[in-house]
Every structure is written in C-alpha cells, then in structure tokens.
C-alpha positions as CSV (number, residue, x, y, z in Angstrom):
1,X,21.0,-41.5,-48.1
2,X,19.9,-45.4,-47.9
3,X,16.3,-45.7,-46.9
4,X,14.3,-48.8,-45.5
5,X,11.2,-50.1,-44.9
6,X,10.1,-52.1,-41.6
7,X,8.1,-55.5,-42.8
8,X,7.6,-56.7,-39.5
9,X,4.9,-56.1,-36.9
10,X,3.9,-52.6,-34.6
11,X,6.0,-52.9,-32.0
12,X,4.8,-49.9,-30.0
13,X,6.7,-46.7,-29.0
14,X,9.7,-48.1,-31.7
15,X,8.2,-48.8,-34.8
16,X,5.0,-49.0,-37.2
17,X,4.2,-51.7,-39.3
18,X,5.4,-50.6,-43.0
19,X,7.6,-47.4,-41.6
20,X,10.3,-46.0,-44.3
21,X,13.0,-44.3,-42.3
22,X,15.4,-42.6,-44.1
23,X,19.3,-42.9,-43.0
24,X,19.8,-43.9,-39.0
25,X,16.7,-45.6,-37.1
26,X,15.7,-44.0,-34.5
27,X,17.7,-45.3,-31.2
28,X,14.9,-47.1,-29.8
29,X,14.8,-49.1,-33.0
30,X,18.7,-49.7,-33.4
31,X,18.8,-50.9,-29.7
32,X,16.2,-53.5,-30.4
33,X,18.2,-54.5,-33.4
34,X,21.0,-54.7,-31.6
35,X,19.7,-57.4,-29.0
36,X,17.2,-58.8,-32.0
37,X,18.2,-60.8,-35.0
38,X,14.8,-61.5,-36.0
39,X,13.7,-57.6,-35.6
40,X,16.6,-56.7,-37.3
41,X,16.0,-58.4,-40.5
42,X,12.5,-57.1,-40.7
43,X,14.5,-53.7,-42.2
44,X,14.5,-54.2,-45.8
45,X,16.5,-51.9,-48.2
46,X,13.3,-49.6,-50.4
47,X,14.6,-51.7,-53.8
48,X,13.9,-54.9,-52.2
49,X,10.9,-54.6,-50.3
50,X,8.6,-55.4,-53.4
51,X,11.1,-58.6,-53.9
52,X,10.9,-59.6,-49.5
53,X,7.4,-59.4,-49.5
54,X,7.0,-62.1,-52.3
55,X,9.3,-63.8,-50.0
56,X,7.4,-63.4,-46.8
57,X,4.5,-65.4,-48.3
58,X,6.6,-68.7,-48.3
59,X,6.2,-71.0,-45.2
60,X,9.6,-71.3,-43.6
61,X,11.1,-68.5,-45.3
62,X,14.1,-65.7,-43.4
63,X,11.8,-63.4,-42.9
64,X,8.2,-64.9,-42.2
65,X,10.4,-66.8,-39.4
66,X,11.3,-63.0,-38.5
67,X,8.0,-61.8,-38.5
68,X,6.9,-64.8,-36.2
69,X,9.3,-64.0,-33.9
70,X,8.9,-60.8,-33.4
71,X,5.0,-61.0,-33.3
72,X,5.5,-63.6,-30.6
73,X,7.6,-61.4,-28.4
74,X,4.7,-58.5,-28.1
C-alpha cells in the first residue's frame, strides 16, 4: 500500500500540513486534486519527501511554486 505525505499548507476540513495517508485520500482531498494542479503535487511519495523538501527550499522550484499557490488560495 503506497503512502504519501502532504508538503503543502493546512487547508482546513481536507488536509493537515505534513499528513501521511496511507493508500486513497480521503475524497475531500482527491476532489481538490482533481480541480488543483498545484495541490495535487503537494502529495509526495514517503521515499521522496526527504529528497522534495530539499527541493522546496529553492526559489522557483515545482513545488515551492505549489506551495505558493495553494497558500494563496486559503
């Protein structure tokens, strides 16, 4: 069973900053993914979160444009 971590920012009543889910998000969270690009990539596979954080700390990078995003839309 694949699990993930979510990199990206509380979004509250779908999902907690640092949250591991284990197989299937929760349908709240899939939805947003589904109409979300940037949300979406804040799911990171457990054996590369150590390797996406790294990443997260570079200006201009996938995901810290992710993160931005998604902060910006609470």
């Amino acid at each position: 069973m694949k699990q993930r971590m979510y990199l990206g920012p509380t979004v509250p009543g779908i999902v907690k900053e640092n949250e591991i889910f284990k197989g299937e998000l929760p349908e709240r969270a899939e939805e947003r993914a589904r109409a979300d690009k940037h949300f979406a990539r804040l799911f990171v596979p457990m054996d590369k979160v150590m390797e996406a954080r790294q990443g997260m700390q570079a200006e201009g990078s996938v995901l810290s444009i992710a993160y931005a995003n998604v902060e910006k839309s609470l």
